[in-house]
N, C-alpha and C positions, 0 to 999 in steps of 0.2 A: 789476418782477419778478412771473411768476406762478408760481401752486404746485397742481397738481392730480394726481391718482394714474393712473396707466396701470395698469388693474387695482388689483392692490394695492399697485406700485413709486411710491413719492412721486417726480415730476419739479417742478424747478425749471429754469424758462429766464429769463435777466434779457436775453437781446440778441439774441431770434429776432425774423426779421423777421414782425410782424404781419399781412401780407399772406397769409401762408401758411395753408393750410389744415388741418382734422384729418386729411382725404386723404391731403393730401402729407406732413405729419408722420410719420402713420404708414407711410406707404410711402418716404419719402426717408430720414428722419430717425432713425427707431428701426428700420427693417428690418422693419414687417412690413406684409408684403406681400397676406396673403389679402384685405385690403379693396381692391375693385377699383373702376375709374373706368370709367363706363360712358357716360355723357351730359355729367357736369361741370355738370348744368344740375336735378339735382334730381326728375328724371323716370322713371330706371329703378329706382333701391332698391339699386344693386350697390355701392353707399359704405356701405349702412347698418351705423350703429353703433351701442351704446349708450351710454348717459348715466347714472349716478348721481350721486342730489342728497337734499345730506338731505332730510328732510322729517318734522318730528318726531323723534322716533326712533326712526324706520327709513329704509331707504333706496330714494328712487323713482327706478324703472330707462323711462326711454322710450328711443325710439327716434329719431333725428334723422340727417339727409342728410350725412355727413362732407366730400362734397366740396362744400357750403355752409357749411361752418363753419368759421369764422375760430376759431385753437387761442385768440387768448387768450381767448374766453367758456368756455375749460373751467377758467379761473379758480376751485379751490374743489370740482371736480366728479371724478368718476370716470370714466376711461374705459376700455368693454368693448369689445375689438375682434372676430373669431374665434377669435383665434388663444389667446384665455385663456379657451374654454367646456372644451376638453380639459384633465381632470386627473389627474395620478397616472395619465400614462398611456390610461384612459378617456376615451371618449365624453362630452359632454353628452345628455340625454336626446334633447332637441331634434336633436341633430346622428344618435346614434341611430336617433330617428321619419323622419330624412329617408332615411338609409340602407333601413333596412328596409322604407319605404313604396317606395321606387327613385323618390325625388323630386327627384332631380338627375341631368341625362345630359352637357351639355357641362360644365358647373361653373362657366361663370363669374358666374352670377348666384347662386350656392349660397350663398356668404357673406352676402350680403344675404338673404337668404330666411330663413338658420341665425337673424344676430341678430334680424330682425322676429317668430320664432316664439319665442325666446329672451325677450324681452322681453312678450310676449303670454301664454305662462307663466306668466312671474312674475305678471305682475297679472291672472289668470285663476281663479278657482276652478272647474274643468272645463270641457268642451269648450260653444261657443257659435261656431255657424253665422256667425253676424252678424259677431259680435266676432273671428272668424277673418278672414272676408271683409274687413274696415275694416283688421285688419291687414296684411292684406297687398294691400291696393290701390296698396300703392307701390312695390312691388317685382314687375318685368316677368320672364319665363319667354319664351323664344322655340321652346323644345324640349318641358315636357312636356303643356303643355295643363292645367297647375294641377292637375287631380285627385289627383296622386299625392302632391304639395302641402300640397294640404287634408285629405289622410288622415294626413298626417306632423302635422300639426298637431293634429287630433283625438289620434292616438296620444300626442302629448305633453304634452298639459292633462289626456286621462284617465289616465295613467299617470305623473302629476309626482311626482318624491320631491324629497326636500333633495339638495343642491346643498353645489358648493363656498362661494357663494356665500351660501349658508345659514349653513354654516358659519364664515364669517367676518364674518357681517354685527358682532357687535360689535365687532372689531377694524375694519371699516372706518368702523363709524361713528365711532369715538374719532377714528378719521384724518381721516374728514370734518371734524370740529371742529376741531378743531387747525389745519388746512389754510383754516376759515370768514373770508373775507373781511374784514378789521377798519378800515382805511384802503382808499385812494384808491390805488389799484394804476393801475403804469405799464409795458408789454411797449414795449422803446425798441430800434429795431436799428439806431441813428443816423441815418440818413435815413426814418425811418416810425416811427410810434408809436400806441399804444393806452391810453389814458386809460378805467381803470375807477372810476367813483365810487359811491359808495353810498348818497348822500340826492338829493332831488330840487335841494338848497339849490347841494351839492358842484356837480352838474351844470350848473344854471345858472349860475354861477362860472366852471366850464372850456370852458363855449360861449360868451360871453362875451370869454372870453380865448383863443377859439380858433374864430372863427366858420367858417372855413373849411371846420372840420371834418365829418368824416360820421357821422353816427350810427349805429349798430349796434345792434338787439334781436335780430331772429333770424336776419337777416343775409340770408335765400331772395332776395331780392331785389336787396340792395348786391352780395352776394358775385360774383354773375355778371358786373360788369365785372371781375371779376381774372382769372375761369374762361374765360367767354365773350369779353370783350374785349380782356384781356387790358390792362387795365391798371391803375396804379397808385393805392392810397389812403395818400397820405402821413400822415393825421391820423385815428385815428377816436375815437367814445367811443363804450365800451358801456355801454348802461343796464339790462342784464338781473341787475342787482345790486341796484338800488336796488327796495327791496320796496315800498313804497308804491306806484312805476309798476307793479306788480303784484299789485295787488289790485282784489279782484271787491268792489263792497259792493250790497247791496240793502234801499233804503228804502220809505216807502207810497209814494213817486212817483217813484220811477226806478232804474234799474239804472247804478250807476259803475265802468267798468270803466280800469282803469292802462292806460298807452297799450303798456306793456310784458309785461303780460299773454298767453303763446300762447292762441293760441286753439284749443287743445282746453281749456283750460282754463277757455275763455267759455262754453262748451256747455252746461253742465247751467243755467246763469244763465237765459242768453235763449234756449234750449231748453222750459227751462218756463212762458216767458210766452212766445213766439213759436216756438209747433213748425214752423212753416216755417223758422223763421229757422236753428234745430237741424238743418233739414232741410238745407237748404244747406250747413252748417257742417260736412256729414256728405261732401258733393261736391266741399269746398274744397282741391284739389291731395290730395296725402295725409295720412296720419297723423304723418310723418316731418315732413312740414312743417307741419301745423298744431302740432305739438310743439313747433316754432322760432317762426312765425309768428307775429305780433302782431296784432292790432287796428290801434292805432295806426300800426303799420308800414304796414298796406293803405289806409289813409288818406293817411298820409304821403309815398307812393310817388306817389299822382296819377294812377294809372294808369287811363284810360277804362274798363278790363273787369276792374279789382277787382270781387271780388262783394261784398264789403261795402258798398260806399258807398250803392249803389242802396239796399239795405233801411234803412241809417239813415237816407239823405235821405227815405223813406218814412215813417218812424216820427218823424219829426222830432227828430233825436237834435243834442245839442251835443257841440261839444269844448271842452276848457280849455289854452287856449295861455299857455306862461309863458317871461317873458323874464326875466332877473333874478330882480327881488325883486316884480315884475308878474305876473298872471295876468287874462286875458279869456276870457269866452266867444264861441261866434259858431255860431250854426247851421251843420252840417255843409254843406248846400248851398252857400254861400257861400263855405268853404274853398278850395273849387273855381274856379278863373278862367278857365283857358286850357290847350290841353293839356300837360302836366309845369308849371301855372306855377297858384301858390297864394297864398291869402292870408296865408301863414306872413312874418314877416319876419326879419332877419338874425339867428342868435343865439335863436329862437323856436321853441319845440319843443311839441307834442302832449304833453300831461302826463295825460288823463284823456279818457273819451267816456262822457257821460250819456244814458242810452239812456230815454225816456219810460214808462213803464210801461202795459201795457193797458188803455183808458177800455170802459164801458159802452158797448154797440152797435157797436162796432170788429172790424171784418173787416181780417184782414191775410194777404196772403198774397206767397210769393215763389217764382220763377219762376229755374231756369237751363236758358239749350238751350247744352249743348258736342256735339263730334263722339262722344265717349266720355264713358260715366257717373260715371265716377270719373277722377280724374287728371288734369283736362284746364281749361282756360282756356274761360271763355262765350264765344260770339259775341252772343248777347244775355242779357242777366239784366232781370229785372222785378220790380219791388214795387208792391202794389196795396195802399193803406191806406184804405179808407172807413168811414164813421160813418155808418150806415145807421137811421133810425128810422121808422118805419110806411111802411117803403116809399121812403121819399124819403133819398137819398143829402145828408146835411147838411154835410158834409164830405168831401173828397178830397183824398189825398196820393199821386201816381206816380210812382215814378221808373225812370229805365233804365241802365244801364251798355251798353256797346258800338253805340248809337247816335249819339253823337261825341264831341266831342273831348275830354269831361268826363261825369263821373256827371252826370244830370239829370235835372230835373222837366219832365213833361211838363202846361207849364205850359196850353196851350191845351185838351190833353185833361178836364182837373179844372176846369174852366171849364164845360165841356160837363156836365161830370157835375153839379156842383153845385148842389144845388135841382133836381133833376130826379128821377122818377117811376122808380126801378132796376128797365127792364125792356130787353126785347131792342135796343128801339127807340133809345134812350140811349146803350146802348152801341155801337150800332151808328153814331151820330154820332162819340162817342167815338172810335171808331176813323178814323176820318175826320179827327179834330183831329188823329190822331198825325203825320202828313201834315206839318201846319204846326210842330208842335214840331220835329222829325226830319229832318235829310237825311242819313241816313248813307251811309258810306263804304263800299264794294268793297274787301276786302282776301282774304286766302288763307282766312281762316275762316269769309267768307260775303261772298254781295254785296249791294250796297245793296238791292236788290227781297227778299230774303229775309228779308236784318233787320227792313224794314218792314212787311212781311208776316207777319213771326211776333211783333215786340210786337205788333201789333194782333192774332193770334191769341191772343196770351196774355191781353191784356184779353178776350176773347170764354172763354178758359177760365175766367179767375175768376166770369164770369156761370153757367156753366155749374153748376161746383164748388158757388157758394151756391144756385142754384134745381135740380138736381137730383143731390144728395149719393150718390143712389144709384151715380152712372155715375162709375168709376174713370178718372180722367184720369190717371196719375200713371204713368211706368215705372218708379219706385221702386218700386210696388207690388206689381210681378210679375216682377222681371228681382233 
């Protein structure tokens, strides 16, 4: 059984099929309809929903991908759809700003756009340029060209009053408690099932006793065989309960981040020791999804053009694998085997990722080329890690994503580098090793000559970047 609020109506389901999504719930199952399916794949913003979850006390509202989310993680949670911003009748303000700015013409992207500004609101105190833009980088417009958009948005952070939502926040938080997680929750529809636990101990118990099964944190990734392929997950367990795999800690040497951790949530961590790494963390699909998204999920998944892996195999980051009542470490590179095929073994799950902490003389920087600035999947992603002292590079860590079949180290490159004199000359070998590391593959997001062509570009930026800081390489910078 699970138990979470649709708005403020407490639902209970003990025998929905798990497979289903918030998507389809809300438009099969309860009738409503305004939240539209546009891609099924997490790309256009036209499912977006909101979420409330306690957090202290008060309630934190993001924003996440409805047709990526499997209803039972709303185990506990709140959910905001359109159709509950109208009250007594009234407008939300947000729904208002869109109105009067004329920031919807065909409408079917309008519900997505309502709750991403809906949500940006709440956690806004006034209007911010930025902080507009990031929200709504996930949610696509084919009709007005955004401006009248970003003016709805402006009108509604300078002009926010209390809310219904305002208004009931202690009556929801009582509900939230009430509704808080306390046991090992099970969503069973007879042939399919969802095993929620809430310690790390619980979990390795029911993988264990159910190795079969799949794992679920934020789901962007599992969910798209049910959407996309269109097929069945007989067994899953979610881990987006157990607080432990959700936590951020930071010591004098390292950053430990929960393998279940979103990763907006990672940001301000290794943001302030690795402003590249922020930087990136800023281009990783959307806001919708890094609010889902995990760490350890982009790990876990194996996927050659995660952007994550490149910058930990860089920074030389571990993971903590636990089976049972076991736990290992094992340097993230190594994770890595073959492509979809890892060092994880049966029953063995991502429990934690130790991220090294910035040393004296440490240059790090990181690198994504996609076709689009936001929203979009690398063709190549870069991390450059050197330990640079009077000039001579005493250390080198590089890695790439989208050059095959696996995150890698570009082992013969950092050979080249190593003990050597960091000037044009060096790197210009350098780029020459990448040759031997590298044959990548020709697919639809680039072809082999280009890939190889712009990591060795990107090693020739980061020379740039450190000897003349003046000259803006960056299209973040001015787009």
């Amino acid at each position: 059984m699970i138990q979470f609020l649709l708005n403020r109506e407490l639902r209970t389901e003990h025998a929905l099929d798990p497979n289903v999504t918030v998507l389809q719930y809300l438009r099969e199952h309860v009738g409503k309809t305004g939240t539209k399916e546009g891609c099924a794949s997490g790309d256009c913003g036209a499912c977006t929903v909101v979420v409330g979850e306690l957090d202290g006390e008060k309630v934190r509202y993001r924003t996440l991908n409805s047709c990526l989310t499997f209803v039972a993680s709303l185990h506990g949670k709140q959910l905001i759809s359109v159709e509950d911003l109208k009250h007594e009748g009234k407008l939300h303000g947000v729904q208002q700003a869109m109105v009067d700015c004329h920031g919807s013409q065909c409408g079917f992207c309008t519900p997505g756009f309502i709750m991403s500004l809906f949500a940006l609101q709440k956690n806004s105190n006034g209007y911010d340029k930025g902080q507009t833009l990031e929200a709504l980088a996930g949610n696509l417009c084919r009709c007005t060209g955004y401006r009248p958009i970003i003016d709805a948005a402006e009108q509604a952070c300078c002009q926010k009053q209390p809310d219904q939502f305002d208004a009931f926040e202690a009556e929801t938080l009582a509900q939230l408690k009430a509704i808080a997680p306390r046991e090992t929750a099970e969503l069973n529809s007879g042939d399919k099932r969802c095993l929620l636990p809430l310690t790390v101990a619980d979990l390795a118990d029911l993988y264990a006793a159910n190795p079969e099964a799949r794992l679920l944190a934020g789901g962007t990734d599992l969910a798209l065989e049910v959407t996309q392929f269109h097929r069945e997950l007989p067994v899953m367990i979610y881990v987006g309960h157990i607080e432990s795999m959700k936590r951020i800690e930071i010591t004098d040497s390292s950053i430990e981040i929960g393998a279940a951790a979103a990763l907006s949530d990672c940001y301000e961590a290794l943001a302030s020791e690795y402003p590249d790494f922020g930087e990136l963390l800023h281009r990783f699909a959307s806001l919708q999804i890094r609010n889902q998204g995990t760490l350890g999920g982009n790990i876990g998944n194996a996927s050659p053009i995660g952007d994550a892996p490149p910058l930990l195999i860089a920074l030389g980051a571990q993971i903590v694998l636990r089976k049972g009542n076991t736990s290992r470490s094992l340097p993230i590179e190594d994770y890595f085997l073959d492509y979809k095929v890892t060092a994880r073994q049966e029953a063995e799950f991502i429990e934690k990722i130790i991220v090294p902490r910035q040393q004296a003389a440490q240059t790090f920087r990181a690198y994504k080329v996609s076709k689009r600035l936001d929203d979009d999947i690398s063709a190549v992603c870069a991390a450059v890690n050197l330990q640079i002292e009077a000039g001579v590079v005493r250390d080198a860590r590089i890695a790439f994503g989208g050059m095959a079949a696996i995150p890698k180290r570009a082992s013969a490159c950092e050979a080249v580098l190593s003990g050597g004199t960091f000037n044009q000359a060096l790197i210009e070998r350098a780029c020459s090793a990448l040759a031997d590391d590298f044959t990548p593959l020709s697919d639809f997001r680039a072809s082999k000559e280009y890939r190889l062509l712009t990591a060795q570009n990107l090693l020739r930026k980061f020379f740039l970047e450190l000897n003349a800081p003046e000259v803006e390489t960056r299209v973040t910078a001015y787009v």
